[in-house]
C-alpha positions in Angstrom: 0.0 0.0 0.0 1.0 3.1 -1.1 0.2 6.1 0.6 0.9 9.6 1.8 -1.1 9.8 4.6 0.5 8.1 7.8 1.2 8.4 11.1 1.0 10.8 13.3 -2.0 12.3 11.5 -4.8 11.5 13.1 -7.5 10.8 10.4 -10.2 8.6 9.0 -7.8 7.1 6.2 -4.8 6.1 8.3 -7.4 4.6 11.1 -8.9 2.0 8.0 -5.3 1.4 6.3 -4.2 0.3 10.3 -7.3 -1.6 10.7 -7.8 -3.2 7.1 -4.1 -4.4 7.7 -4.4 -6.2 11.4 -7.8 -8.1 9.3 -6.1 -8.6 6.0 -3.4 -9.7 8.7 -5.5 -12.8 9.7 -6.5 -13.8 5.9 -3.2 -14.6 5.3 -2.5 -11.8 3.8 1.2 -9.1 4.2 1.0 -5.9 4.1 3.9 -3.6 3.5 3.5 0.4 3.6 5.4 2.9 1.7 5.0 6.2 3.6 6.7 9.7 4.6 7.9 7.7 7.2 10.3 6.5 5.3 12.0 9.9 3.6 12.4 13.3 5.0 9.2 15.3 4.3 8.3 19.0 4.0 5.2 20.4 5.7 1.9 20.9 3.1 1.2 24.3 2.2 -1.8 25.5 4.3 -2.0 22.3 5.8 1.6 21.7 8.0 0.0 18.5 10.2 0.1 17.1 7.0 4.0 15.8 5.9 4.7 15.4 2.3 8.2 12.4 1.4 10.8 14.1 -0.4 12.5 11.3 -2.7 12.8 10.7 -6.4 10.9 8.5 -8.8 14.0 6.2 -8.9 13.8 5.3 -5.2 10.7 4.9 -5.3 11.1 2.1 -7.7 13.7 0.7 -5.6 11.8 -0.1 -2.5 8.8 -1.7 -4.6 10.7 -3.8 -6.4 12.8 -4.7 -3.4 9.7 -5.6 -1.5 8.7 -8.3 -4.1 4.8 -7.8 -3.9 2.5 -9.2 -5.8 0.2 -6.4 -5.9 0.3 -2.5 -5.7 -2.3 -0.2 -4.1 -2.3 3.5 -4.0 -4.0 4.8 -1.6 -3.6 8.5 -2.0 -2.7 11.0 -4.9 0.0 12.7 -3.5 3.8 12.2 -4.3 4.2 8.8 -3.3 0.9 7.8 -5.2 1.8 9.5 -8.4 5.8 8.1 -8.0 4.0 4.6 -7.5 1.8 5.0 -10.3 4.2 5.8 -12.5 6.3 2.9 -11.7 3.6 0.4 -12.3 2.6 2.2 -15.6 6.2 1.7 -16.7 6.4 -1.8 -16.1 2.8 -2.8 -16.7 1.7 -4.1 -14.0 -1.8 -4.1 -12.5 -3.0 -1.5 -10.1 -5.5 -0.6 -8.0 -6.4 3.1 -6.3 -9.1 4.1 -3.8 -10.7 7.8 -3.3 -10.6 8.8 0.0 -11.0 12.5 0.0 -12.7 15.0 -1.8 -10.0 16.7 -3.2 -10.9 19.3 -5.4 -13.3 20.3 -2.7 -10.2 20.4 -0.2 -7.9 22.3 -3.0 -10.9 25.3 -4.0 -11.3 25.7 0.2 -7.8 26.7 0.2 -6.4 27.8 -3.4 -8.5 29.4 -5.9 -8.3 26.3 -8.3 -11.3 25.4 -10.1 -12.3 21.9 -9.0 -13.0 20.9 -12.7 -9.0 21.2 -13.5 -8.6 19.3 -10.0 -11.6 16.6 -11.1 -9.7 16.3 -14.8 -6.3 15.4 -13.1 -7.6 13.0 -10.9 -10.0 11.2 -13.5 -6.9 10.6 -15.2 -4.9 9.5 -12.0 -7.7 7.2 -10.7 -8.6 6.1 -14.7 -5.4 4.8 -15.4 -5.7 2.0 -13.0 -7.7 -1.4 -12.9 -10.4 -0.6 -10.5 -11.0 2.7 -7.7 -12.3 1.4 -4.8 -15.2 3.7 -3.4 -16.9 3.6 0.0 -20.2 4.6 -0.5 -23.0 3.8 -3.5 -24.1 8.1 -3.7 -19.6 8.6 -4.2 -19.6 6.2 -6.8 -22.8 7.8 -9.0 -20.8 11.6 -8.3 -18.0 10.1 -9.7 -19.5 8.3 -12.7 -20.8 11.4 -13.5 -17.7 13.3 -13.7 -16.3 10.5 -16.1 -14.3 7.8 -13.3 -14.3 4.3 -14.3 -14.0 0.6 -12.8 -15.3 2.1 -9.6 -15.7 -0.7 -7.1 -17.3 -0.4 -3.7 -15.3 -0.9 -0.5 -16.7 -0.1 2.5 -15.6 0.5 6.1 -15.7 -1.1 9.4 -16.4 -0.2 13.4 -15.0 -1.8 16.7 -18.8 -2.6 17.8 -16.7 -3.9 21.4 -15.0 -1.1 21.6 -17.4 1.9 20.7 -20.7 0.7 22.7 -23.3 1.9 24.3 -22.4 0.1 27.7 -19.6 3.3 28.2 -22.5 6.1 28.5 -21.5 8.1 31.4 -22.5 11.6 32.9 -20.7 14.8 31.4 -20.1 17.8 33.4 -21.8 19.5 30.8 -25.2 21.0 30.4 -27.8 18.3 28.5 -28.5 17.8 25.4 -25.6 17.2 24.4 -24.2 17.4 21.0 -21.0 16.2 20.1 -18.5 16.6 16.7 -15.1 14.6 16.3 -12.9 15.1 13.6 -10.3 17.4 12.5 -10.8 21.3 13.2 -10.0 21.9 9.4 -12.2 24.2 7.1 -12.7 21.3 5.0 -14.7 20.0 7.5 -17.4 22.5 7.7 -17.8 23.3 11.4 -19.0 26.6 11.6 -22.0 25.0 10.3 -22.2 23.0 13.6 -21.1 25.8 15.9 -23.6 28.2 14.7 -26.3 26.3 15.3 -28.8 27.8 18.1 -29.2 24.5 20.1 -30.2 24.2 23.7 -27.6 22.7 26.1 -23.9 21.8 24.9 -21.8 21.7 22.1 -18.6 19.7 22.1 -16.0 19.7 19.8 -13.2 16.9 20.1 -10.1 16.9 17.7 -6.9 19.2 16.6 -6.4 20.9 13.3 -5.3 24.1 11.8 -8.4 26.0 12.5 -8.6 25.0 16.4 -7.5 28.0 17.9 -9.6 30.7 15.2 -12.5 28.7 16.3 -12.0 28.7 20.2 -11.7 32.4 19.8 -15.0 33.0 17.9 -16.9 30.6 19.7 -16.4 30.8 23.4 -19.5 28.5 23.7 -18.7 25.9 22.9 -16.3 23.3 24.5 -13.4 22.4 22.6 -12.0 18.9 24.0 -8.7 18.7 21.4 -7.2 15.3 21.1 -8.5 12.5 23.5 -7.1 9.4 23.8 -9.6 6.3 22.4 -10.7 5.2 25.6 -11.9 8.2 26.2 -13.2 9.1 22.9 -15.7 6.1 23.3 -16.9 7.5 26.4 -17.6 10.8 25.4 -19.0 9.2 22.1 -21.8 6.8 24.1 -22.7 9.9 26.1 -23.5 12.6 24.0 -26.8 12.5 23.0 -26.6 13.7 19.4 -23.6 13.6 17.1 -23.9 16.1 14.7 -21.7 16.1 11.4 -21.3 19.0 9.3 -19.4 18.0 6.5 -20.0 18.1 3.3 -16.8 17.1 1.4 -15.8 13.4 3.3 -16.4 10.1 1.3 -17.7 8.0 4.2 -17.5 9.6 7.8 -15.6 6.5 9.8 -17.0 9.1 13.1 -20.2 8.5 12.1 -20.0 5.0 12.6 -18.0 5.0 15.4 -21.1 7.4 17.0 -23.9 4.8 15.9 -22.0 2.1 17.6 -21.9 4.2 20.6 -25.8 4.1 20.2 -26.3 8.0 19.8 -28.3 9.6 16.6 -26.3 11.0 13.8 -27.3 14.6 12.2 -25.9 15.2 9.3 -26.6 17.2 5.7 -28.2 14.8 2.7 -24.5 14.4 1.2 -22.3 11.6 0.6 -21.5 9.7 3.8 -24.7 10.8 6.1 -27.1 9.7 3.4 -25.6 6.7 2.4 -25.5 5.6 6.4 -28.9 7.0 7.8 -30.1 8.3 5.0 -33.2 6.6 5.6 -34.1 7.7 9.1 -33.0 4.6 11.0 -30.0 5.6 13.3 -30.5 9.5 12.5 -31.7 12.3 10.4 -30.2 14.0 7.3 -31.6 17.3 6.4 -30.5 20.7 4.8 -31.5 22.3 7.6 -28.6 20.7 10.0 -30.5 22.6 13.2 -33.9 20.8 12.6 -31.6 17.0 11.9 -29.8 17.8 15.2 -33.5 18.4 17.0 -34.9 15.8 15.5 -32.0 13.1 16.2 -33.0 13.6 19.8 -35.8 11.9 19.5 -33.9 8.6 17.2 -33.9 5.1 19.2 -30.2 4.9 20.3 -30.8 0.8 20.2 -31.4 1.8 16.6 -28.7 3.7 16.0 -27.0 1.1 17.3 -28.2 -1.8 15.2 -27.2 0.5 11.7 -23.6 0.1 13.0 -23.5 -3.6 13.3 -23.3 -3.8 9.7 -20.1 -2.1 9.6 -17.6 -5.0 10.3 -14.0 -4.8 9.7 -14.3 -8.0 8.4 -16.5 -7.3 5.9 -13.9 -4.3 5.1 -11.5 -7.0 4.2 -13.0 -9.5 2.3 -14.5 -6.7 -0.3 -10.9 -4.9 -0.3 -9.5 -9.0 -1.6 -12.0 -9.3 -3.7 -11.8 -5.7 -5.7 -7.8 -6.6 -6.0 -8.6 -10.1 -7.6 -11.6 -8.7 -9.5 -8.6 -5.7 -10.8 -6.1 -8.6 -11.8 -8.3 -10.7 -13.5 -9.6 -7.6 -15.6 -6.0 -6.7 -16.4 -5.1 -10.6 -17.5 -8.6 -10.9 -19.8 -7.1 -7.0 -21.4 -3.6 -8.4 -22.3 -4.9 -11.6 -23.7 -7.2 -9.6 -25.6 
């Protein structure tokens, strides 16, 4: 697996490639990760928490071929993805890439590029592979529609053991409660969560470049940072609603983590909310994010619950083998034809 996001950034794409690994792990299956880890890196423009590898096609090339794998998958389009890319392009051999993030969304928030040049680029990034692995059906018909092809759907998984209901607790914090986690980025939309007139509490656990302009403009609210997992579960199982603002993620890993927890999810009618509780059972999606958080109140936690058990990591494993075997036997039946 190729990828530039690693360690120690904290987000929903390094949490899956650690967990898909420890399952793939148990199949049988090795994993072997080419990361900044390995080279020095440079801090991304606007972004510093985010390290990019500083090395050369050539080494690239090196370290694949020393590692003798029998397949490559990119996980991000970043240096090491496009190095990686380019290798197997150069030798032929099959390839598959997933789409984590909304990209073009991320580049307009912070550079004036037009996402169309950004969707182009990537169309031909993602394209140029045997299969794109997707994690939810309403990413998959967005991207159809902006020309991507041999999507396959991959989706994600939940620690149902760890993240339970069983670890609700009291808060020293006025009720209701309603709780975001995720990275304080303005990718991640929270103003849209913070300036929502809502009785009670609003918490907001996580780090990011934005923390400390958002502390400032919103006294209010109670911004928790980092917490460690343990405690993360907690406050998860005893908020009452969680509430999540974004617009631009392809899945939302928090959201599941929250519906194991057993509390309602409020979220806008975009890709990840309305693929998960789109249909009322576990939480509300609605344009009008103040109404969803309302109504979530009133959402059977045993329900919200019960969505989540579908979310296994094992589940996450077996479709991420099957998508690569699906990609290689596309890319044999192409050169025999």
């Amino acid at each position: 697996m190729v990828t530039d996001a690693w360690r120690p950034q904290v987000n929903g794409v390094v949490h899956t490639l650690e967990r898909l690994t420890a399952t793939l792990q148990t199949f049988g299956v090795t994993v072997e990760f080419l990361t900044p880890a390995r080279f020095k890196t440079l801090p991304m423009p606007t972004y510093p928490d985010i390290r990019l590898a500083l090395t050369t096609p050539g080494r690239v090339c090196r370290l694949i071929d020393e590692s003798k794998t029998d397949h490559v998958h990119i996980v991000t389009e970043g240096p090491l993805g496009m190095m990686a890319r380019r290798y197997c392009r150069a030798r032929g051999l099959p390839f598959t890439t997933s789409y984590h993030t909304r990209f073009p969304e991320y580049v307009a928030a912070r550079l004036p590029i037009p996402q169309d040049w950004t969707y182009r680029w990537l169309r031909n990034f993602h394209n140029s592979g045997n299969g794109t692995m997707v994690a939810t059906p309403s990413m998959a018909r967005d991207l159809e529609t902006r020309g991507f092809d041999k999507l396959q759907p991959w989706t994600r998984g939940v620690d149902v053991e760890h993240f339970s209901p069983d670890k609700r607790d009291d808060l020293d914090f006025p009720r209701p409660i309603f709780l975001c986690v995720g990275r304080v980025a303005v990718e991640k939309n929270l103003p849209a969560f913070l300036d929502l007139d809502l009785p009670g509490s609003k918490l907001v656990v996580g780090e990011g470049p934005e923390l400390e302009r958002l502390k400032a403009k919103y006294p209010d609210a109670h911004f928790l940072g980092h917490r460690p997992n343990n405690e993360l579960a907690r406050l998860y199982a005893s908020a009452d609603v969680f509430v999540f603002p974004s617009r631009t993620d392809t899945f939302g890993n928090v959201i599941i983590e929250a519906l194991a927890s057993g509390t309602p999810v409020a979220g806008f009618p975009v890709t990840g909310p309305i693929d998960i509780v789109g249909d009322g059972f576990g939480g509300i999606v609605s344009e009008d994010l103040r109404q969803a958080a309302l109504t979530a109140l009133d959402v059977d936690r045993a329900a919200a619950r019960e969505r989540a058990l579908r979310y296994t990591w094992t589940a996450c494993a077996e479709m991420y083998m099957d998508n690569i075997c699906a990609a290689r036997a596309s890319a044999v039946a192409a050169k025999a034809a």
